[in-house]
C-alpha positions as a Python dict, from the first residue, in 0.01 Angstrom:
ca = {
    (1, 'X'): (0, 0, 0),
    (2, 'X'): (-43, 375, 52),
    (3, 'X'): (79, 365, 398),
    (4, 'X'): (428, 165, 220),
    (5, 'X'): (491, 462, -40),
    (6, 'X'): (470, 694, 201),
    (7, 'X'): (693, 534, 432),
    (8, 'X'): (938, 452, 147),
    (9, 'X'): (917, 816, 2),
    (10, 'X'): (991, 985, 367),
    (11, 'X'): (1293, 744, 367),
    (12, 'X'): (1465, 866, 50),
    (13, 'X'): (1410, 1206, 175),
    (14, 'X'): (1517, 1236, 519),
    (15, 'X'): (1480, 1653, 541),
    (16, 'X'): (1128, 1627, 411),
    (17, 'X'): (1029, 1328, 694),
    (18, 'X'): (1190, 1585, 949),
    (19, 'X'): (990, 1856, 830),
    (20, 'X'): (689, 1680, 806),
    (21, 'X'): (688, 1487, 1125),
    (22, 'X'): (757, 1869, 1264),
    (23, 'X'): (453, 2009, 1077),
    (24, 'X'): (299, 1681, 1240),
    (25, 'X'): (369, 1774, 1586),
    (26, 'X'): (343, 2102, 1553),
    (27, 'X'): (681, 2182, 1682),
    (28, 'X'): (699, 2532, 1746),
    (29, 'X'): (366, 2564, 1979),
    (30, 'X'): (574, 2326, 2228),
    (31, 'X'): (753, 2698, 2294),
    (32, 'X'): (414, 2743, 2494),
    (33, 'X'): (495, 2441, 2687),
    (34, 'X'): (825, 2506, 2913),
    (35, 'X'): (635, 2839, 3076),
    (36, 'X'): (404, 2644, 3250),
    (37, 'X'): (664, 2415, 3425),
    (38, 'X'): (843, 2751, 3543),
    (39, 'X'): (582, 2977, 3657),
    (40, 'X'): (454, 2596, 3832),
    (41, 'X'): (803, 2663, 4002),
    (42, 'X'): (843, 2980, 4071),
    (43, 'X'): (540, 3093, 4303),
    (44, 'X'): (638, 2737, 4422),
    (45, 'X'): (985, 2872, 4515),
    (46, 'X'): (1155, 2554, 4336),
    (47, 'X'): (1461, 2594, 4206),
    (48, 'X'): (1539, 2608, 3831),
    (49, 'X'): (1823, 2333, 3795),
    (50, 'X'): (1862, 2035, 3612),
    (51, 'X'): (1527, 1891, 3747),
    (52, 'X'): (1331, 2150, 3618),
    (53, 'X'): (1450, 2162, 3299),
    (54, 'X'): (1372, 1766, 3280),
    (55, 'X'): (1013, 1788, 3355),
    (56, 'X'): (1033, 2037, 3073),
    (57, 'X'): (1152, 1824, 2879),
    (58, 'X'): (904, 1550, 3038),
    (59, 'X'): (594, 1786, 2902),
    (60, 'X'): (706, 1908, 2575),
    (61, 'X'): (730, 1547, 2511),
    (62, 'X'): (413, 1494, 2614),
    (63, 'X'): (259, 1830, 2414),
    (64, 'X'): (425, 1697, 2131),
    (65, 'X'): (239, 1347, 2174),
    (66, 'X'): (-108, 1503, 2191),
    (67, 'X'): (-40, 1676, 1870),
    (68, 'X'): (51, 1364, 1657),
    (69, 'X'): (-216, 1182, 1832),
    (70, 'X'): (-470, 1467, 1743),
    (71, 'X'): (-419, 1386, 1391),
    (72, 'X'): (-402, 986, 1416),
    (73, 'X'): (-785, 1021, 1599),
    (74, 'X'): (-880, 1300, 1341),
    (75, 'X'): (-723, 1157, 1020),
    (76, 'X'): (-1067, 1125, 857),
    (77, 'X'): (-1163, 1441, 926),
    (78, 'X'): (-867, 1623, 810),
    (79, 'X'): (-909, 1462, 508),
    (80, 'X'): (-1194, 1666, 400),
    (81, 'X'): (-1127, 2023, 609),
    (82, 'X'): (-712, 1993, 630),
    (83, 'X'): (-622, 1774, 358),
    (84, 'X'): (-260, 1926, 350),
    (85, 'X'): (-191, 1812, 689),
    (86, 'X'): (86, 1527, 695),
    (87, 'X'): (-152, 1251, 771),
    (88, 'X'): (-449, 1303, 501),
    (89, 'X'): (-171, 1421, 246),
    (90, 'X'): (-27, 1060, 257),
    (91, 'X'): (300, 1263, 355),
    (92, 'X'): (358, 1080, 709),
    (93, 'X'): (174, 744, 753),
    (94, 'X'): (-154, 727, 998),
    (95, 'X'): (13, 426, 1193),
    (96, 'X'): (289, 630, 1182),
    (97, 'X'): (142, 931, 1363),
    (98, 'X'): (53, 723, 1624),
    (99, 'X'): (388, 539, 1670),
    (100, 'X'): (538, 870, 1731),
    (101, 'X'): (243, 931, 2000),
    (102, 'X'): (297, 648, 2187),
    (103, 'X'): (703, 712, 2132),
    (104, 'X'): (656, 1054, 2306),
    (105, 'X'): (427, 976, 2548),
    (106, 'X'): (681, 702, 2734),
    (107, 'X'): (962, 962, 2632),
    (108, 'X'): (749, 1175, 2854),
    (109, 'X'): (706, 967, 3162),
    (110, 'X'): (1048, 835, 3171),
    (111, 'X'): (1187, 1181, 3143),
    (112, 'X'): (978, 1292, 3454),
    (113, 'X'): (1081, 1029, 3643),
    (114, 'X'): (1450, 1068, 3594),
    (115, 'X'): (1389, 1448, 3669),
    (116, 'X'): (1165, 1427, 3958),
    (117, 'X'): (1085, 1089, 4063),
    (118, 'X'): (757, 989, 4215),
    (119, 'X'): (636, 1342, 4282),
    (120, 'X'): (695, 1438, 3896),
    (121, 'X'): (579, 1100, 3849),
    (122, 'X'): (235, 1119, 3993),
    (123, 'X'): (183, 1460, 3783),
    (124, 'X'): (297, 1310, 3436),
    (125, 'X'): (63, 1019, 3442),
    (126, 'X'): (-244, 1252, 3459),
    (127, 'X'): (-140, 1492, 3228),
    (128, 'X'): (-76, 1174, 2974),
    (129, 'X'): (-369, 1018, 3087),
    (130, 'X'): (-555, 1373, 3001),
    (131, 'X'): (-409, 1414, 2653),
    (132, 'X'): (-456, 1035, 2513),
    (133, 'X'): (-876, 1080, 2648),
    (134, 'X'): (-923, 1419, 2502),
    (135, 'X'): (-818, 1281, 2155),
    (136, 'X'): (-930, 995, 2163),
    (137, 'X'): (-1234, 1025, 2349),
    (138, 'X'): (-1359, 1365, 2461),
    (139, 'X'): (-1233, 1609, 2194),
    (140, 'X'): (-1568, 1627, 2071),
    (141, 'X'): (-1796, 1627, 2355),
    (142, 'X'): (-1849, 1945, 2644),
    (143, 'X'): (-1590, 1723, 2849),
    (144, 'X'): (-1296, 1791, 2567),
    (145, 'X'): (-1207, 2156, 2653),
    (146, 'X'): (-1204, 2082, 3038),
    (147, 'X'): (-988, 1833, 2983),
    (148, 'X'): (-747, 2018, 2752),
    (149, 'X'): (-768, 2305, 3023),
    (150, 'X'): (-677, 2012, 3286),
    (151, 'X'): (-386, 1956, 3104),
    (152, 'X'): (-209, 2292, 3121),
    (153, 'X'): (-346, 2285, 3504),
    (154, 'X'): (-151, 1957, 3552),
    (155, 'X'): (123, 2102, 3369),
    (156, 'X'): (195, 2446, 3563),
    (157, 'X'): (132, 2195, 3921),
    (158, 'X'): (408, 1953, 3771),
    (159, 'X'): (650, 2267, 3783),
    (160, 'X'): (542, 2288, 4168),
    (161, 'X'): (598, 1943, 4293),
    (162, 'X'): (959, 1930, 4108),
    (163, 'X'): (1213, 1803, 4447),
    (164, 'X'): (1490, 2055, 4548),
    (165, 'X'): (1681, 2211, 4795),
    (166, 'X'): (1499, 2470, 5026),
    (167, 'X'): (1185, 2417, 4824),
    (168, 'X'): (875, 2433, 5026),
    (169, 'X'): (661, 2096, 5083),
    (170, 'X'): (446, 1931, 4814),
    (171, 'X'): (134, 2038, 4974),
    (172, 'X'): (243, 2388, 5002),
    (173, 'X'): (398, 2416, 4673),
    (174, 'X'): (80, 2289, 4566),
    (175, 'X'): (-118, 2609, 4737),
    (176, 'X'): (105, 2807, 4608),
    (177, 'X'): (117, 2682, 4213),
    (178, 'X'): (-290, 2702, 4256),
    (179, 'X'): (-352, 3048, 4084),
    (180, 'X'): (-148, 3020, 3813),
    (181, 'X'): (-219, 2688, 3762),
    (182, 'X'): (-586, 2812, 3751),
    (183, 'X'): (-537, 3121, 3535),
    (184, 'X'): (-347, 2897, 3296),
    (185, 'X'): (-641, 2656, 3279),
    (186, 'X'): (-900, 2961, 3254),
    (187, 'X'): (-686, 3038, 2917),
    (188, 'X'): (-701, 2718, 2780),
    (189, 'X'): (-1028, 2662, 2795),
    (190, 'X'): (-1087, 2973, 2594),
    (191, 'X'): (-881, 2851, 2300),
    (192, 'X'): (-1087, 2500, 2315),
    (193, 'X'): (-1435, 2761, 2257),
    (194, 'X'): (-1247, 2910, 1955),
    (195, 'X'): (-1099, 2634, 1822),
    (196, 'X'): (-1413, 2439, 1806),
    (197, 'X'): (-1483, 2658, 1521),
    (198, 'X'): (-1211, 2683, 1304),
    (199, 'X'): (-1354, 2590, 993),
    (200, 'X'): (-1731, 2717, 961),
    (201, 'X'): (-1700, 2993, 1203),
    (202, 'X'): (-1914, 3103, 1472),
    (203, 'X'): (-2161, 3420, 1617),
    (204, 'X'): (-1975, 3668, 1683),
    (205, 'X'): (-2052, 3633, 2070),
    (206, 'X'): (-1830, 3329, 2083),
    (207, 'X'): (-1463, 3539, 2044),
    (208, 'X'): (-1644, 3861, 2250),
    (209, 'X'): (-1718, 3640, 2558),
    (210, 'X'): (-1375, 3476, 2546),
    (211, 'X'): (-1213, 3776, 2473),
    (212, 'X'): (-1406, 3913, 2768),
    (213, 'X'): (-1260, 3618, 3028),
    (214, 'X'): (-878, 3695, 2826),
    (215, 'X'): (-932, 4068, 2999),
    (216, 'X'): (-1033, 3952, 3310),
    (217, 'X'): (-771, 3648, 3341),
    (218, 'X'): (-477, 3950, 3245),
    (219, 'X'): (-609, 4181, 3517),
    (220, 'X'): (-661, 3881, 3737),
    (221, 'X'): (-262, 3796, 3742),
    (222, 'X'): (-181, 4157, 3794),
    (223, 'X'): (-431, 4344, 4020),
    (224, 'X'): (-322, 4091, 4322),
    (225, 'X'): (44, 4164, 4335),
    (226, 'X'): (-9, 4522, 4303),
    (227, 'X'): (-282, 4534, 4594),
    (228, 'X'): (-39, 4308, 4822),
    (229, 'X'): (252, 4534, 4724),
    (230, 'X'): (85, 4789, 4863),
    (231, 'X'): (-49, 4667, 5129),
    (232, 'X'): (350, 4583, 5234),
    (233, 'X'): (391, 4924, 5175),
    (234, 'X'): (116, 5122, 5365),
    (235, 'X'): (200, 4922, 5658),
    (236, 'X'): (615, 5010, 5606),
    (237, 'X'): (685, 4638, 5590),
    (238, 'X'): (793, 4707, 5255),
    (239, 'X'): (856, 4411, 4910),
    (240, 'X'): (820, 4066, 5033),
    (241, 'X'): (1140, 3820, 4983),
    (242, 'X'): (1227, 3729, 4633),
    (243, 'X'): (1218, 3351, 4684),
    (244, 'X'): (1513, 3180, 4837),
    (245, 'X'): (1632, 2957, 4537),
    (246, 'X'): (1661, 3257, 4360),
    (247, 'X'): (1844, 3455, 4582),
    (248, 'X'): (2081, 3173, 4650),
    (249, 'X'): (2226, 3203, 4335),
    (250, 'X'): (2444, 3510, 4419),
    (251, 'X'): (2724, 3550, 4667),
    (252, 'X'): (2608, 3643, 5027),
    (253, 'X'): (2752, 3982, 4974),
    (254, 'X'): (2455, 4025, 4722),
    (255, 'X'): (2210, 3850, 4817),
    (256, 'X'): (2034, 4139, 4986),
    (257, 'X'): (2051, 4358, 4713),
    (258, 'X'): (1974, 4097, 4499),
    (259, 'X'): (1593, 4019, 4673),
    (260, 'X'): (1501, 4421, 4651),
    (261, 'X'): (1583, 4428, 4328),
    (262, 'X'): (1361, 4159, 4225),
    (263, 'X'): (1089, 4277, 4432),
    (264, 'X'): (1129, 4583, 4295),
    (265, 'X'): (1107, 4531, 3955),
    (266, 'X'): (848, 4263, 3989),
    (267, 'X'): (525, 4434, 3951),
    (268, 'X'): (620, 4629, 3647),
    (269, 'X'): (770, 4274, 3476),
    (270, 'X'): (432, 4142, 3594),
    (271, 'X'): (232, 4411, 3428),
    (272, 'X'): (405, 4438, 3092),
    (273, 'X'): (373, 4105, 3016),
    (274, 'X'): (-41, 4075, 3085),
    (275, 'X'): (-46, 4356, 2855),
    (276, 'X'): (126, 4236, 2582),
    (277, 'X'): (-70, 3902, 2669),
    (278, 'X'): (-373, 4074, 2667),
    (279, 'X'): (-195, 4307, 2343),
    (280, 'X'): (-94, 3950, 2141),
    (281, 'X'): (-462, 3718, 2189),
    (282, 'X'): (-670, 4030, 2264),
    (283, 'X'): (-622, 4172, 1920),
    (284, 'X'): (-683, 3853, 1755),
    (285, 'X'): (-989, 3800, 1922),
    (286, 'X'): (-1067, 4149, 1818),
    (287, 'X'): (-1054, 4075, 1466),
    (288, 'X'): (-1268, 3736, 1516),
    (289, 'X'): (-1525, 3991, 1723),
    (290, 'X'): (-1540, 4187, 1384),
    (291, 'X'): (-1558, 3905, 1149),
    (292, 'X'): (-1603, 3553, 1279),
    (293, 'X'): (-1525, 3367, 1004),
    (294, 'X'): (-1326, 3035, 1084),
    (295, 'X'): (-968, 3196, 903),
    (296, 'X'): (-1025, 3446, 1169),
    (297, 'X'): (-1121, 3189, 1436),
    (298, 'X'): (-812, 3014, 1333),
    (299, 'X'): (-585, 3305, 1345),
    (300, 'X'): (-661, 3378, 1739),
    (301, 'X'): (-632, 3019, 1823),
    (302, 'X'): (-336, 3084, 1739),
    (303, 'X'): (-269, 3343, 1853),
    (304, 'X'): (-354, 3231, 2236),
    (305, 'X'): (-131, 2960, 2170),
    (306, 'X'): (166, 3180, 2133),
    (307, 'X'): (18, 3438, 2365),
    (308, 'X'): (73, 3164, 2679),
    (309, 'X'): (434, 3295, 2609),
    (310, 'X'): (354, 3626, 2771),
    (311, 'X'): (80, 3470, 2995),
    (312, 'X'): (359, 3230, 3188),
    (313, 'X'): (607, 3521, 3199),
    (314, 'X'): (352, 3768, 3402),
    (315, 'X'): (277, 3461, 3649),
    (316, 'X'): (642, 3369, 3646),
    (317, 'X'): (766, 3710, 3741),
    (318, 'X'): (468, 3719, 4007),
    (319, 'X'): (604, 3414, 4087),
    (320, 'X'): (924, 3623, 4193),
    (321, 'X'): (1158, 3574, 3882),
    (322, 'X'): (1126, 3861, 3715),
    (323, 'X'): (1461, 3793, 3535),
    (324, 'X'): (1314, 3455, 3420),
    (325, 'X'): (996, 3633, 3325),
    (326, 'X'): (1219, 3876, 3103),
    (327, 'X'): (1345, 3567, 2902),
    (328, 'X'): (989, 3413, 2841),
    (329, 'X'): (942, 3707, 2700),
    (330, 'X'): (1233, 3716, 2453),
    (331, 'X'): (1088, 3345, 2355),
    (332, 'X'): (772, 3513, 2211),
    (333, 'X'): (885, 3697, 1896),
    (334, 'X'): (1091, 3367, 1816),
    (335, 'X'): (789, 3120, 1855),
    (336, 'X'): (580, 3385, 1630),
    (337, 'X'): (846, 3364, 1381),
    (338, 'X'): (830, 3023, 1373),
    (339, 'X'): (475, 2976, 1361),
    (340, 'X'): (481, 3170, 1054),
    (341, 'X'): (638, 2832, 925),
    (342, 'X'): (507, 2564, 1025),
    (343, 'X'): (79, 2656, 1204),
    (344, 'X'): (67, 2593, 1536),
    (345, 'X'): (-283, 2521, 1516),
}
């Protein structure tokens, strides 16, 4: 009976269902999504096309399923320690929340095989496979933030394997997306630490040990590409080449110019972005450090959440795309804004 009025209230007001099956997904955090696909791509040297953009599409879809899924399997809890979420508020229906999982979740695999076929295929079905056990399942068990981090791992690789023209072979893509892919993971599974106390809390050693691995995973994507830059240099060989799908872009006139300018500006895009990375989670973590109180807690899961933003743009413009890297970071202040709106936690 509950489950009816709800349904028949969210169908007399269609703007308040749309809102509320946003606050259910937690729409704007899927901002944090599409970075992973590109800087998957770009030390990959795969092109950014149409295909790309659909295995974006493939794991926002999938993001997006884990989130209403999250609060089908937690319903009962939220009832007593989020009661204004969607599902405990009697706002969007529990069978409802996990309709829309399921929805997503084929929305997901379709979409990645239309993009990329089997190759985008054989990375979706893991990363699904990953979301549905880590809410169901493992979310509260030492497995569940391995598995989250999986996910984002899966995620970034899925950017690597996506087909194109000039693009290197799956197994070398797959070298090549490794670092990221790991750095990416390393993050996540700092946010699963945090976020395991949200509510009560926790010593303050929790936040200053993972603010400790945020450092190191910031210095990590930047100290590399500065030692191999110059290394080039010392040794007169001077930038490596921008990678090829990116220079292809341009007329051949350019596309000389167009590779030193991109390895030129690449290790300062790389660098600005860990630090305002480091700047954007780092300070949160800061606070939680000071006071560890589960608003604060809260407030830095958040915070990393967002703070992938900058994250994906310093591997993406190590990647080679500095340009790209440039418009991650324009995304930022936008998904902040937004998250002001509706939590992304």
């Amino acid at each position: 009976m509950k489950d009816r009025k709800a349904v028949a209230r969210l169908g007399s007001r269609s703007a308040v269902r749309l809102a509320d099956l946003a606050q259910l997904v937690r729409a704007p955090a899927a901002l944090s999504v599409p970075g992973d696909v590109i800087a998957g791509a770009a030390a990959a040297g795969r092109p950014l096309g149409a295909r790309t953009f659909g295995v974006i599409g493939s794991s926002v879809c999938l993001y997006w399923a884990g989130m209403a899924l999250n609060d089908y399997a937690d319903a009962a809890v939220d009832a007593v320690e989020r009661p204004e979420r969607p599902v405990p508020s009697g706002r969007v229906p529990r069978r409802a929340a996990l309709a829309v999982a399921g929805g997503l979740t084929v929305a997901g695999l379709g979409l990645a095989a239309a993009a990329g076929g089997r190759r985008s295929v054989f990375a979706a079905v893991p990363l699904a496979g990953a979301v549905w056990a880590y809410d169901l399942k493992l979310k509260s068990t030492p497995a569940g933030g391995v598995a989250m981090a999986g996910a984002r791992v899966l995620d970034v690789l899925a950017g690597a394997v996506v087909p194109g023209p000039g693009a290197a072979s799956s197994g070398e893509a797959l070298r090549r997306a490794a670092a990221p892919a790991a750095l990416t993971g390393i993050h996540t599974y700092t946010l699963m630490a945090l976020s395991r106390h949200e509510i009560a809390g926790a010593p303050a050693r929790v936040p200053a040990t993972t603010l400790a691995v945020s450092a190191a995973t910031a210095i990590a994507t930047a100290v590399p590409l500065v030692r191999a830059d110059a290394g080039s240099a010392a040794q007169g060989r001077g930038p490596s080449a921008a990678p090829s799908w990116l220079v292809a872009q341009f007329p051949a006139p350019l596309k000389g110019a167009v590779g030193t300018v991109a390895e030129k500006f690449r290790p300062a895009v790389t660098a600005a972005a860990a630090v305002a990375y480091l700047g954007t989670y780092g300070t949160a973590q800061v606070r939680a450090v000071q006071e560890p109180s589960g608003e604060n807690l809260r407030r830095a899961v958040g915070a990393g959440i967002l703070g992938l933003l900058p994250l994906q743009a310093a591997l993406t413009a190590r990647g080679g795309a500095p340009a790209v890297a440039a418009a991650l970071g324009v995304v930022h202040p936008l998904a902040r804004r937004l998250a002001r709106r509706i939590s992304p936690t």
